[in-house]
Backbone bond lengths (Angstrom), bond angles and torsions (degrees), N, CA, C in turn:
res aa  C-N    CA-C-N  psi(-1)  N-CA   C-N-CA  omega(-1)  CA-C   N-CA-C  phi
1 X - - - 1.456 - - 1.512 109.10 -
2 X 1.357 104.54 144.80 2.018 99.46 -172.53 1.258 83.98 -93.49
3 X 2.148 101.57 173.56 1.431 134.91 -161.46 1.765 88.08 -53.12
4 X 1.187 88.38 -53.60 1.892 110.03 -150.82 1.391 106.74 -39.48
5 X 1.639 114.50 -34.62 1.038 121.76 -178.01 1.190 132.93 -103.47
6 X 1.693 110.20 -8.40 1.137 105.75 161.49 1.360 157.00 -96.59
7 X 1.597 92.15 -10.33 1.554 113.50 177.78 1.762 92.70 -89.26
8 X 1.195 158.19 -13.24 1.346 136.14 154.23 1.486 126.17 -69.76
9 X 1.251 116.12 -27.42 1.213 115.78 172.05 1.433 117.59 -78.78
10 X 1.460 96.71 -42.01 1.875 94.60 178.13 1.236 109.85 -66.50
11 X 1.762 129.22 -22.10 1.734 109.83 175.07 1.667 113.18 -80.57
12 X 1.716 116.89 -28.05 1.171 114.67 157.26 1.600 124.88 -52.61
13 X 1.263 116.98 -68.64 1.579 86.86 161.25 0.750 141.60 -77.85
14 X 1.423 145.00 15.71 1.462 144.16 120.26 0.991 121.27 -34.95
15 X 1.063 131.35 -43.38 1.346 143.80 -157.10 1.786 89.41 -81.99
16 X 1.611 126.39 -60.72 1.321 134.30 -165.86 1.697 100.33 -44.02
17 X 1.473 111.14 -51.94 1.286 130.06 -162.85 1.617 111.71 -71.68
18 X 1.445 123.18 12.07 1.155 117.12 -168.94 1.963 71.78 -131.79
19 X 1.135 119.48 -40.04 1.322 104.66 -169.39 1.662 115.59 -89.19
20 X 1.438 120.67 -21.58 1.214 136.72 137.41 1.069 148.05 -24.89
21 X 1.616 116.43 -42.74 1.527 131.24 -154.25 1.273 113.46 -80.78
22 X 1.561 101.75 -34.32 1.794 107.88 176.03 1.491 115.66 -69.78
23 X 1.192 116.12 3.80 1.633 108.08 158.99 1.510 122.60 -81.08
24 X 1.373 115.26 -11.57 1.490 122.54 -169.01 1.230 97.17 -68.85
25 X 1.756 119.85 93.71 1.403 121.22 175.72 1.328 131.77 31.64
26 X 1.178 92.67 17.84 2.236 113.19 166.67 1.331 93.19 87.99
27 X 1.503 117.22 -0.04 1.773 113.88 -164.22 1.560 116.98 -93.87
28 X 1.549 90.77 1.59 2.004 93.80 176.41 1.470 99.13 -113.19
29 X 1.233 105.44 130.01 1.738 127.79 166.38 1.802 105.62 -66.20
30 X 1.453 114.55 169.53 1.276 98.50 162.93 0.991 143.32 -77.00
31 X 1.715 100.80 -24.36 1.672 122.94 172.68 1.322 114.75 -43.71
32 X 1.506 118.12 -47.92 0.987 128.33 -168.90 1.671 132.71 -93.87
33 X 1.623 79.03 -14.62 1.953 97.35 147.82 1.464 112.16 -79.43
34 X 0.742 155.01 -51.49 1.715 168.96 102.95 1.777 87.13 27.92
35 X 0.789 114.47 -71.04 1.966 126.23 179.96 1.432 102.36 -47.78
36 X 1.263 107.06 -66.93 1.625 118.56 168.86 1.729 122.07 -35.85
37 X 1.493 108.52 -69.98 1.394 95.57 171.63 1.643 133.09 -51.45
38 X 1.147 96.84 -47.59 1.230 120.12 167.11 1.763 111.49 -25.68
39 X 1.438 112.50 -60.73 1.677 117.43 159.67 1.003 113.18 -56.13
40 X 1.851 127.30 -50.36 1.265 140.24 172.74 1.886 100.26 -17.55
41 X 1.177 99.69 -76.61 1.447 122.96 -144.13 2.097 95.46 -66.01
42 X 1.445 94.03 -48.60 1.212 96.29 160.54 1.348 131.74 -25.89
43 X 1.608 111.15 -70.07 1.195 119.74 160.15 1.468 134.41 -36.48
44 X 1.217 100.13 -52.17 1.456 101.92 179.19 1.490 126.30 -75.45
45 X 1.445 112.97 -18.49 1.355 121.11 170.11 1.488 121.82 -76.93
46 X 1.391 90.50 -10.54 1.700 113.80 -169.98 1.327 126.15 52.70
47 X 1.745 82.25 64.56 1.539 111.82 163.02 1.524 104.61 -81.15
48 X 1.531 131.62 -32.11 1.467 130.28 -162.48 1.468 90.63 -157.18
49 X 1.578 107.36 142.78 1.804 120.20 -174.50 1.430 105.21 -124.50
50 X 1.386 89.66 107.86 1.885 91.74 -178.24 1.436 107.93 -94.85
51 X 1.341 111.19 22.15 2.012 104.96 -161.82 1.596 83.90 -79.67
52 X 1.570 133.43 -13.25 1.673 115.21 -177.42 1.345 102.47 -85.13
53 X 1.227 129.11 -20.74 0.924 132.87 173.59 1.172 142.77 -43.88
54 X 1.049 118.76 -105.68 1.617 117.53 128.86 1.598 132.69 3.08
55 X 1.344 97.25 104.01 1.576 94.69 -172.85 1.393 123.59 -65.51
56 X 1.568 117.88 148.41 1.421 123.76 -149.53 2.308 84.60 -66.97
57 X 0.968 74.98 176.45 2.125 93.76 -161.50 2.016 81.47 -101.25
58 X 1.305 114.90 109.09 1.487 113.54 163.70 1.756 118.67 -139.98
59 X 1.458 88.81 -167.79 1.589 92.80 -175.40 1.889 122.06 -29.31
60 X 1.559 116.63 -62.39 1.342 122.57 178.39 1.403 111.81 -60.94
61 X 1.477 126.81 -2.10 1.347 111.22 177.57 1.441 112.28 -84.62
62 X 1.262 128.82 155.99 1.520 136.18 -164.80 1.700 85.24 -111.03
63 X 1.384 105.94 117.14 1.502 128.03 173.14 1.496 111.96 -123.67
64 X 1.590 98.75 140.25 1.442 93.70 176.24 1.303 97.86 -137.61
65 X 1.858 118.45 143.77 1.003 114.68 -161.56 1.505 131.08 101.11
66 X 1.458 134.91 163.59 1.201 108.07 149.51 1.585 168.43 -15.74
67 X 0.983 130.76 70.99 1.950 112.02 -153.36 1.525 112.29 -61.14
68 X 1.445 105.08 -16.67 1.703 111.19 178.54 1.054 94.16 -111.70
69 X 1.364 139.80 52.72 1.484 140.49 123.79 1.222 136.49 -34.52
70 X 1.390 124.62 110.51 2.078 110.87 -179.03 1.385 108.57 -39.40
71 X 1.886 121.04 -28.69 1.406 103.17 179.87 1.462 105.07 -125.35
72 X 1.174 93.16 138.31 1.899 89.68 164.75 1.843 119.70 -104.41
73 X 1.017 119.07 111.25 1.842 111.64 168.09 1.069 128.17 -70.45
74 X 1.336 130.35 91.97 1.506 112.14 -175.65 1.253 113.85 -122.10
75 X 1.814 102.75 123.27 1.677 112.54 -144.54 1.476 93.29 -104.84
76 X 1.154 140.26 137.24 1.386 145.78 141.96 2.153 112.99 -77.19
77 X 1.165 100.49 111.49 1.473 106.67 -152.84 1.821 106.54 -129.93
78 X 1.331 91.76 153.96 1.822 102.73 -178.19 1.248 118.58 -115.30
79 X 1.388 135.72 92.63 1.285 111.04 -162.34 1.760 125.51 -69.09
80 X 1.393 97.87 -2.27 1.809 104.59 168.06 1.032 99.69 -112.56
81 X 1.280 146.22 32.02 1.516 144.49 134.15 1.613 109.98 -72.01
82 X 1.618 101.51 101.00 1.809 115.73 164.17 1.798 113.72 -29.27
83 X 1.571 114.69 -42.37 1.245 123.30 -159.96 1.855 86.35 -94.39
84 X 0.804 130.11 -63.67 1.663 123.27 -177.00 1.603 103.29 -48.10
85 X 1.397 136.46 -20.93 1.044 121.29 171.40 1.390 127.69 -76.12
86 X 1.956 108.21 -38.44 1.105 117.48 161.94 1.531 129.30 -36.08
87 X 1.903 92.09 -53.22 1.671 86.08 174.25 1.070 114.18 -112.00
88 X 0.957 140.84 66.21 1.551 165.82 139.00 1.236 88.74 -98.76
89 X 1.261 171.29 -101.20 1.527 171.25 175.09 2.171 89.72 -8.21
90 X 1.415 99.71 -58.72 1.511 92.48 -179.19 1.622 131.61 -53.54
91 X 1.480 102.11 -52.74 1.555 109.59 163.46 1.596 122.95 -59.75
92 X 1.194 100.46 -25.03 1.528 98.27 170.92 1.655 125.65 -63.55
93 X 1.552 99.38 -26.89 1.545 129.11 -172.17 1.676 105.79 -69.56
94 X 1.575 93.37 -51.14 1.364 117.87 -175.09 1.327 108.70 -59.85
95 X 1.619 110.19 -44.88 1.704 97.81 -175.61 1.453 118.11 -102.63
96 X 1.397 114.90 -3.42 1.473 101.41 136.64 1.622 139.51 -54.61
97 X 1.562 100.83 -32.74 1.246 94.10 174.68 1.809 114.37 -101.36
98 X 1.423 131.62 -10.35 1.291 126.44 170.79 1.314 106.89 -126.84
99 X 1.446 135.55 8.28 1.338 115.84 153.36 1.279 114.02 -93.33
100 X 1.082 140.24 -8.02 1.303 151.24 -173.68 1.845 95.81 -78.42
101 X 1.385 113.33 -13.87 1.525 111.38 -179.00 1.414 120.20 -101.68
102 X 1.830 87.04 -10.84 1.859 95.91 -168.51 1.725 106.38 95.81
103 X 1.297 115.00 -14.76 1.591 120.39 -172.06 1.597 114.85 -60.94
104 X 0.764 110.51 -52.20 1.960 144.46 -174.52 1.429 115.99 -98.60
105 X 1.334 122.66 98.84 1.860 115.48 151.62 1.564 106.61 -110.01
106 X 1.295 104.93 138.60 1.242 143.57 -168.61 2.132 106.79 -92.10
107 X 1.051 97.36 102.88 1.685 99.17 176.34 1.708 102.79 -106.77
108 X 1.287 86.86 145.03 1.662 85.23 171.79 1.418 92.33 -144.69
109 X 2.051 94.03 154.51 1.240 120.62 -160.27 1.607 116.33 -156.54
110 X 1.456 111.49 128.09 1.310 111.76 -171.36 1.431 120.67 -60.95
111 X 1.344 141.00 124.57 1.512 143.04 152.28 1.640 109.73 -107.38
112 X 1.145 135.63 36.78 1.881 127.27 -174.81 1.503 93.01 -40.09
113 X 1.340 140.61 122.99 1.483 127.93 109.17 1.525 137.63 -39.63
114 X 1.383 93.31 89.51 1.372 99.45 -179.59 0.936 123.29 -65.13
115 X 1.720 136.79 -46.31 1.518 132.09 167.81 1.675 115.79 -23.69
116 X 1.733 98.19 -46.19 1.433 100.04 -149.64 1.754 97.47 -103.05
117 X 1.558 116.94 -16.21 1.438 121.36 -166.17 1.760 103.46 -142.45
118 X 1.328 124.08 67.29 1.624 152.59 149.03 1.752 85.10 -15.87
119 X 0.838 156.47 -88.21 1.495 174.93 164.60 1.416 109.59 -11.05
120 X 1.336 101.87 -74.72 1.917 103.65 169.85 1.551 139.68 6.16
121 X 1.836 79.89 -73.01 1.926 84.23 -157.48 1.780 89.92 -66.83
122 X 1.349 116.21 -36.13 1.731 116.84 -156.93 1.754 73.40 -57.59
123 X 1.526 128.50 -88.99 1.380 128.66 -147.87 1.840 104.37 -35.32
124 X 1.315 115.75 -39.29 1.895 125.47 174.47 1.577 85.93 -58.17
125 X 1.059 139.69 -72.22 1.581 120.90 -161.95 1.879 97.51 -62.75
126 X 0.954 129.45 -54.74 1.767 124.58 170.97 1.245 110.10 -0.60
127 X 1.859 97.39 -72.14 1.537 110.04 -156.48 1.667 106.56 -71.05
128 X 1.843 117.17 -9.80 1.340 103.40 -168.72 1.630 95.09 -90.52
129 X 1.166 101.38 -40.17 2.054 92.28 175.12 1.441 117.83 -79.15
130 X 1.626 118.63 27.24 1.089 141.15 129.16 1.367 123.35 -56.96
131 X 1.001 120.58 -68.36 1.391 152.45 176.12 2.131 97.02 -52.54
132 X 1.499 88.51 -57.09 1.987 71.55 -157.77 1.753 88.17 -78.10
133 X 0.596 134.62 10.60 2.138 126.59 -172.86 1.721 73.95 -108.82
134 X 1.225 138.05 -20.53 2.049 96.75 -157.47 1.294 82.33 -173.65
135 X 1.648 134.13 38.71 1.455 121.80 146.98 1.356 118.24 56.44
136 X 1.286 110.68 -162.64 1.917 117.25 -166.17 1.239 90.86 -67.02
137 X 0.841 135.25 -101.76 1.854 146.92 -171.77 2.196 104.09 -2.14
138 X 1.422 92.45 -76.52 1.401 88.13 164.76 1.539 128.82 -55.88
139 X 0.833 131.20 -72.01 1.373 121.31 154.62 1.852 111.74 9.86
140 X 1.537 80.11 -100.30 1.676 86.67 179.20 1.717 121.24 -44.26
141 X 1.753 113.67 -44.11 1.495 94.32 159.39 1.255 129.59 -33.69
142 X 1.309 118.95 -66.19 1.072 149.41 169.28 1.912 102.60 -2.75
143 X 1.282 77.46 -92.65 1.848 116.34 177.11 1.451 106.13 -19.57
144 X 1.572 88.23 -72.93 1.779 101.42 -159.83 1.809 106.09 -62.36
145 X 1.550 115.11 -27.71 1.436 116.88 160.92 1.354 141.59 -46.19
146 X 1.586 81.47 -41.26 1.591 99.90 -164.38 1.912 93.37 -74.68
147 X 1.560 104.60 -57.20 1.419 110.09 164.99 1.495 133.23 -32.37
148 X 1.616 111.47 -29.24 1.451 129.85 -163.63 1.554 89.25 -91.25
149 X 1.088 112.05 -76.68 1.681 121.14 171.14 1.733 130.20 -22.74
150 X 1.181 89.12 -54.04 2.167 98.20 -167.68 1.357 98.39 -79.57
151 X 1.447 121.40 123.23 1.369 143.08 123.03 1.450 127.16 11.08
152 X 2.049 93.75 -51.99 1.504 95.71 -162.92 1.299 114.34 111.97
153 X 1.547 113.70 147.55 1.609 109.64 159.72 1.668 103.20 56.75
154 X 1.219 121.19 60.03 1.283 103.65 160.19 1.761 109.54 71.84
155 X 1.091 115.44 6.80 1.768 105.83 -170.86 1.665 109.45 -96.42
156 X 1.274 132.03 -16.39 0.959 110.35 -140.16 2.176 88.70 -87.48
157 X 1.275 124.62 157.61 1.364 109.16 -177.45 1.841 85.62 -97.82
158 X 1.894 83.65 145.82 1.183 121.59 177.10 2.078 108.85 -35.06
159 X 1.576 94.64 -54.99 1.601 131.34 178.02 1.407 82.37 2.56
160 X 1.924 106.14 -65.54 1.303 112.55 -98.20 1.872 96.95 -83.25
161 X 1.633 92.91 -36.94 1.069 117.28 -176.57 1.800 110.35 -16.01
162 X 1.450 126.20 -74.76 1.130 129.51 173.93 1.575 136.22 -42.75
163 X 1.867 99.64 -26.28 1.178 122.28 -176.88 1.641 108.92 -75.72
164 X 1.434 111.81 -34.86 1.278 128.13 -175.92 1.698 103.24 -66.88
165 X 1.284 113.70 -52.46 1.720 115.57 170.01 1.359 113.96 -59.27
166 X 1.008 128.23 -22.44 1.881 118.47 170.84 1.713 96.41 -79.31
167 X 1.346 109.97 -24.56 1.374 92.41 -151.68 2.145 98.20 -90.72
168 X 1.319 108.91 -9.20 1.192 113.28 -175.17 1.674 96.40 -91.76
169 X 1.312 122.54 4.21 1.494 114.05 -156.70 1.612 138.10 82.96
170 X 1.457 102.76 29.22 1.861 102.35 -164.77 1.821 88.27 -119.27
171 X 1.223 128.08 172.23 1.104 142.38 -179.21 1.821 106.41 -89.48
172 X 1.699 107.89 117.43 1.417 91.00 -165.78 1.952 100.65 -79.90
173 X 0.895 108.70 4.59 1.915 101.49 -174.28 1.893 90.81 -81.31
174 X 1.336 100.74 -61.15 1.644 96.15 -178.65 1.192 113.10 -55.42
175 X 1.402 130.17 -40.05 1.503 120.24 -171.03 1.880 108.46 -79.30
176 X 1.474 118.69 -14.01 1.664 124.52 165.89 1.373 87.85 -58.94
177 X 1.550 126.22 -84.37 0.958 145.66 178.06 1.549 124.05 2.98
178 X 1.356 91.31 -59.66 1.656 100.02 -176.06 1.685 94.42 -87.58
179 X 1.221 117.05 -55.55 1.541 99.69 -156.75 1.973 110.21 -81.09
180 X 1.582 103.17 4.14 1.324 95.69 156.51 1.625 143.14 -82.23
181 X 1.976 84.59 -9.18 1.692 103.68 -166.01 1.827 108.72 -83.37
182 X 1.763 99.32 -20.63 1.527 112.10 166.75 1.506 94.57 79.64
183 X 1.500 134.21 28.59 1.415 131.84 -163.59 1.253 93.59 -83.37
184 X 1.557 141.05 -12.84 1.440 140.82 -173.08 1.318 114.52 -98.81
185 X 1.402 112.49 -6.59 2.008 106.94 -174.79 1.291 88.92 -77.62
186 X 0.973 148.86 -36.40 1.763 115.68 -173.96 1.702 107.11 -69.18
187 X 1.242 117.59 -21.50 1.383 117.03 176.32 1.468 121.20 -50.67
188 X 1.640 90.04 -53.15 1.648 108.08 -173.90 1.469 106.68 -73.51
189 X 1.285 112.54 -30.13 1.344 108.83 -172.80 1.878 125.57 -74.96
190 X 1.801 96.46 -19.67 1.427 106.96 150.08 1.173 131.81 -69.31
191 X 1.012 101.47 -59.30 2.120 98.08 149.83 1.013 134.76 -11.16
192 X 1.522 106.26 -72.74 1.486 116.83 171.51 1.784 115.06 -84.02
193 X 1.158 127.55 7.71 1.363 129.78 149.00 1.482 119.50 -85.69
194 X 1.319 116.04 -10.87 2.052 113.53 -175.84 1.631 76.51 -105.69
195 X 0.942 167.07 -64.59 1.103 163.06 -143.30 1.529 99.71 -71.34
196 X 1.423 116.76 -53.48 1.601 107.16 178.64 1.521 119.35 -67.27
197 X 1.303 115.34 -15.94 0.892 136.80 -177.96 1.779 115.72 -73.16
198 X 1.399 107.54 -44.17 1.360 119.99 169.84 1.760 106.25 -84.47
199 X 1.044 120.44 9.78 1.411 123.39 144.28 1.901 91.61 78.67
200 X 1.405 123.55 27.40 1.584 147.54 150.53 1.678 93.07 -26.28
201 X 1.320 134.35 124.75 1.531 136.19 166.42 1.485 96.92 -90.09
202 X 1.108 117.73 -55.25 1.475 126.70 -154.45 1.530 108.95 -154.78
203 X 1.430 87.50 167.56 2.292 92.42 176.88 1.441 121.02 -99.44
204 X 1.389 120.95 167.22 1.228 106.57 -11.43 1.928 100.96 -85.43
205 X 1.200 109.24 179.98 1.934 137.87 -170.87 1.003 97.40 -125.54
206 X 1.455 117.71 137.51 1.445 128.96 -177.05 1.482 95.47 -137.67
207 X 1.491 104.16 150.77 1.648 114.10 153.36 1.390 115.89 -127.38
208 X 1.409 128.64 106.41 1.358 132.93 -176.25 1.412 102.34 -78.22
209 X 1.711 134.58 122.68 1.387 148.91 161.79 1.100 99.91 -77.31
210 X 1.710 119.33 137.41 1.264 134.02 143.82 1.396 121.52 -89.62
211 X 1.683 144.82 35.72 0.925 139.90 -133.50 1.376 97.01 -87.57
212 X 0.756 142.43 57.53 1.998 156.01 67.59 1.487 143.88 -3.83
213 X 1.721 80.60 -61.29 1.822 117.18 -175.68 1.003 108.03 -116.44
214 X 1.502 143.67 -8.72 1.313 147.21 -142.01 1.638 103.87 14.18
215 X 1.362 109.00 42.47 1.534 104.65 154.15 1.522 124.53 -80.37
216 X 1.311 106.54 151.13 1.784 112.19 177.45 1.228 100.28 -132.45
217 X 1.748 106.33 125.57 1.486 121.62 149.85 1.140 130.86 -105.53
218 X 1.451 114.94 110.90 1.666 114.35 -173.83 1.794 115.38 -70.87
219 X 0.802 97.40 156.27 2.193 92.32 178.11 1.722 103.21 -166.63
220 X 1.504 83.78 133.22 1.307 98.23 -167.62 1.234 95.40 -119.43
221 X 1.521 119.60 114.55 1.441 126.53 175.01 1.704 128.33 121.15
222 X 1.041 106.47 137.64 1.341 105.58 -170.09 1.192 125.63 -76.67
223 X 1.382 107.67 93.98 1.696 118.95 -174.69 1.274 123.52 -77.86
224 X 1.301 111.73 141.27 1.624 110.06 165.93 1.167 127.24 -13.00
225 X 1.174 126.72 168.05 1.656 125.93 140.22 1.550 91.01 -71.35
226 X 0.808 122.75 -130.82 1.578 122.11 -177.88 1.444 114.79 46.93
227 X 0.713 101.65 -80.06 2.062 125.40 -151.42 1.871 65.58 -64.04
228 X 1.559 108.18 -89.54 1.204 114.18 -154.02 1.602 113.14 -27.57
229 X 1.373 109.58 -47.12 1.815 101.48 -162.21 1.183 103.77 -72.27
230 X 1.617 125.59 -18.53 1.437 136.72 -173.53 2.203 105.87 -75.06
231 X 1.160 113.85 -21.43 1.074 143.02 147.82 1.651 120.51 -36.62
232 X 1.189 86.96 -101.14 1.584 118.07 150.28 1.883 98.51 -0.56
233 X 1.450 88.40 -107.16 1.207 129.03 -164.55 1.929 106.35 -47.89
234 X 1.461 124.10 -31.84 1.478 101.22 147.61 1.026 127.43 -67.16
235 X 1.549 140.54 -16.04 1.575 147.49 -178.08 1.306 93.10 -79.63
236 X 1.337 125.57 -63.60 1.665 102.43 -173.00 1.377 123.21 -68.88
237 X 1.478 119.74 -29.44 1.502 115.43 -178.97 1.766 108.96 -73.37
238 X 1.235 112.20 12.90 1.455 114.46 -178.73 1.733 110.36 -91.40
C-alpha cells in the first residue's frame, strides 16, 4: 500500500476507534478506546499483522455478497448485544449499497458473551441449523429476524427461537431437532476462540480485508453508517 494512502486511512480509523469504543457493551471507557486506536493505527501502518490470525474465510462461513470482493467484513457478533444489533442494521445498509456492486462481502461470525448474554451462544447455534435446514438465504433470514426481534441484553424468549424458523420457511421439528442435539457449540465455540485470539474486547469486532493489499483493519465497535462507508470508500478509491 503507498504512503499516500496509508497515513489517511490509519488516522480515519483511529479516529473511528476512539469514537467507536464506547459501544463495546458499555464496557470500554474512552481512555481505553484512545488505548485501542492507538494499536488500531499500529496495525495498519504495520506495526502488528493479524492476516495469520484470523481464520482463513471458507466453505462453513456464512457470506453475503461477493467472496472476490475488494472488501471483505468479517464481523465477530452477539446477537443479544444492543450495539451488534445496531450495526447489523448498519451492514445491512452497507450491502445494499456496495454489495449490490460486488464491492463489499459481508462474513459473519459468532462472538456470544456469555458472562453478560446466558442466551447467546444457544441462539449462535439457532442461526447455524438455520443455515444447514435452508443454506445461505436461510441463514441470513434467519439472522436479520432474530436481530429484528430481540430486545437485547438477554431479552429475547428462548420460545421464540423455533417460531422464527417456521416463520422464515424451515421445518420447526427438524430445526428443534438440530438445535436440541447442540451439534454446533463446537462451531461457535471456534468462533469465539479466533476472535479471542485476535484480542476482540467486546461486540460487535470487525476485520475489514483489503484483498488488494492484503491489508487488515480491526474495529471494535459499532459504527455509523457514515464513519464506516467513509472508511470504506478510501480503501476502494485507493
Amino acid at each position: 500500500m503507498n504512503e499516500k494512502f496509508v497515513l489517511p486511512v490509519s488516522i480515519i480509523i483511529a479516529g473511528l476507534l476512539v469514537g467507536g469504543g464506547i459501544y463495546l457493551n458499555g464496557r470500554m471507557e474512552r481512555s481505553a478506546a484512545k488505548e485501542q486506536a492507538s494499536k488500531n493505527a499500529q496495525v495498519i501502518t504495520g506495526g502488528t499483522d493479524i492476516s495469520n490470525i484470523v481464520r482463513p474465510i471458507d466453505a462453513t462461513d456464512h457470506v453475503v455478497g461477493n467472496p472476490k470482493a475488494r472488501i471483505l467484513v468479517v464481523e465477530y457478533s452477539d446477537t443479544e448485544c444492543p450495539f451488534c444489533k445496531v450495526f447489523h442494521n448498519t451492514m445491512l445498509s452497507i450491502m445494499d449499497e456496495y454489495g449490490a456492486k460486488g464491492e463489499v462481502a459481508w462474513v459473519y461470525r459468532h462472538y456470544p458473551a456469555v458472562s453478560l448474554h446466558s442466551n447467546a451462544p444457544k441462539q449462535a447455534e439457532a442461526l447455524e441449523c438455520a443455515a444447514k435446514l435452508g443454506g445461505s438465504a436461510k441463514f441470513w433470514e434467519y439472522t436479520n429476524k432474530i436481530y429484528e426481534i430481540t430486545p437485547s441484553n438477554n431479552g429475547l424468549d428462548m420460545t421464540e427461537l423455533p417460531k422464527v424458523a417456521t416463520e422464515v420457511g424451515l421445518s420447526m421439528t427438524a430445526f428443534n431437532t438440530c438445535l436440541q442435539s447442540g451439534q454446533y457449540a463446537s462451531r461457535v465455540a471456534s468462533d469465539i476462540q479466533n476472535a479471542q485470539e485476535l484480542g476482540a474486547a467486546g461486540t460487535p469486532y470487525s476485520v475489514i480485508i483489503d484483498t488488494k493489499t492484503n491489508e487488515y483493519y480491526p474495529l471494535e465497535g459499532a459504527y455509523p453508517y457514515a464513519d464506516f462507508k467513509t472508511a470504506l470508500d478510501l480503501i476502494l478509491q485507493s
